[in-house]
C-alpha positions as CSV (number, residue, x, y, z in Angstrom):
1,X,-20.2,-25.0,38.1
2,X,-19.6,-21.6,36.4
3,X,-16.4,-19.3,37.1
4,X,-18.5,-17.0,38.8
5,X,-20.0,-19.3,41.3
6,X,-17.4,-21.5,41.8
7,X,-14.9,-17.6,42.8
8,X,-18.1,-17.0,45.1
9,X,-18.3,-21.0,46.7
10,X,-14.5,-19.8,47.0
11,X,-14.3,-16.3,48.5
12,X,-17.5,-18.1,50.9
13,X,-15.0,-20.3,52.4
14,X,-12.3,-18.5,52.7
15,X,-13.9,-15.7,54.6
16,X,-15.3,-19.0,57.3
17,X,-11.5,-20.0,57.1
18,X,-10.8,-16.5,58.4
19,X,-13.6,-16.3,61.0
20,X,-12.6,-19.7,61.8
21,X,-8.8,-18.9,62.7
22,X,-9.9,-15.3,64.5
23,X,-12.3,-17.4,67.0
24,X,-9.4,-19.9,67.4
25,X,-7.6,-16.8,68.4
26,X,-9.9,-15.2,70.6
27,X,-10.7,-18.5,72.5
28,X,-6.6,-18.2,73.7
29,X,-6.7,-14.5,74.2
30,X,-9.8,-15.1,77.0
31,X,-7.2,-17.6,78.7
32,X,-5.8,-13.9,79.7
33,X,-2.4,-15.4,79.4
34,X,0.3,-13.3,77.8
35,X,2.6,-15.7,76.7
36,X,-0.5,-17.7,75.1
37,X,-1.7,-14.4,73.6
38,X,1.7,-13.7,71.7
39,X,1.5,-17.5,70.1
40,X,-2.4,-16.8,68.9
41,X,-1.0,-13.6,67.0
42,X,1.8,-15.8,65.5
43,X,-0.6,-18.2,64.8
44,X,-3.1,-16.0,63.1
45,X,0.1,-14.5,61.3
46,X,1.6,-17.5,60.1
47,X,-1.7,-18.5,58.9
48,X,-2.5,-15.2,56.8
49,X,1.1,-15.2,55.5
50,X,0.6,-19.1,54.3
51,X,-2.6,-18.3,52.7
52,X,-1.5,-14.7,51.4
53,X,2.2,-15.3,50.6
54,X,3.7,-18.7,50.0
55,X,3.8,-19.8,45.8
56,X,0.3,-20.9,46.0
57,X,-1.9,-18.7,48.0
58,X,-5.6,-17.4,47.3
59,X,-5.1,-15.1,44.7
60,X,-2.9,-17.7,42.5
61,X,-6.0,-19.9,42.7
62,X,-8.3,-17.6,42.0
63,X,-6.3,-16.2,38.7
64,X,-6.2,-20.0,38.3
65,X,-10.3,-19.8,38.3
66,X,-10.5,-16.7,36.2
67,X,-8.7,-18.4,33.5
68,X,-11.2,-21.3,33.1
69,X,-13.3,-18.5,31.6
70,X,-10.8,-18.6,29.0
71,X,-10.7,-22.2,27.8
């Protein structure tokens, strides 16, 4: 698999990951509950910081993938 493909396969799944967790969220907001409501958004946050934030996130991975064009 090239560098290119394998950042598209990449950036592919991590946008379904996205759409994935935002229908997750709007399944609880339709509950109309506002305490359930408040816990989707902290989910949704917690998630985006996780994937955005922590050590190893998506753009440590792909500089990690941009860097096999270097070997």
């Amino acid at each position: 698999m090239t560098t290119k493909s394998l950042n598209k396969s990449f950036d592919e799944k991590i946008q379904n990951l996205y759409d994935a967790l935002y229908e997750v969220k709007e399944v609880l907001d339709n509950a109309e509950d506002g305490e359930l409501e408040v816990m989707a958004d902290t989910l949704v946050e917690n998630v985006e910081s996780c994937l955005t934030e922590e050590e190893i996130n998506i753009e440590a991975i792909k500089d990690h993938i941009s860097g096999f064009d270097a070997l």
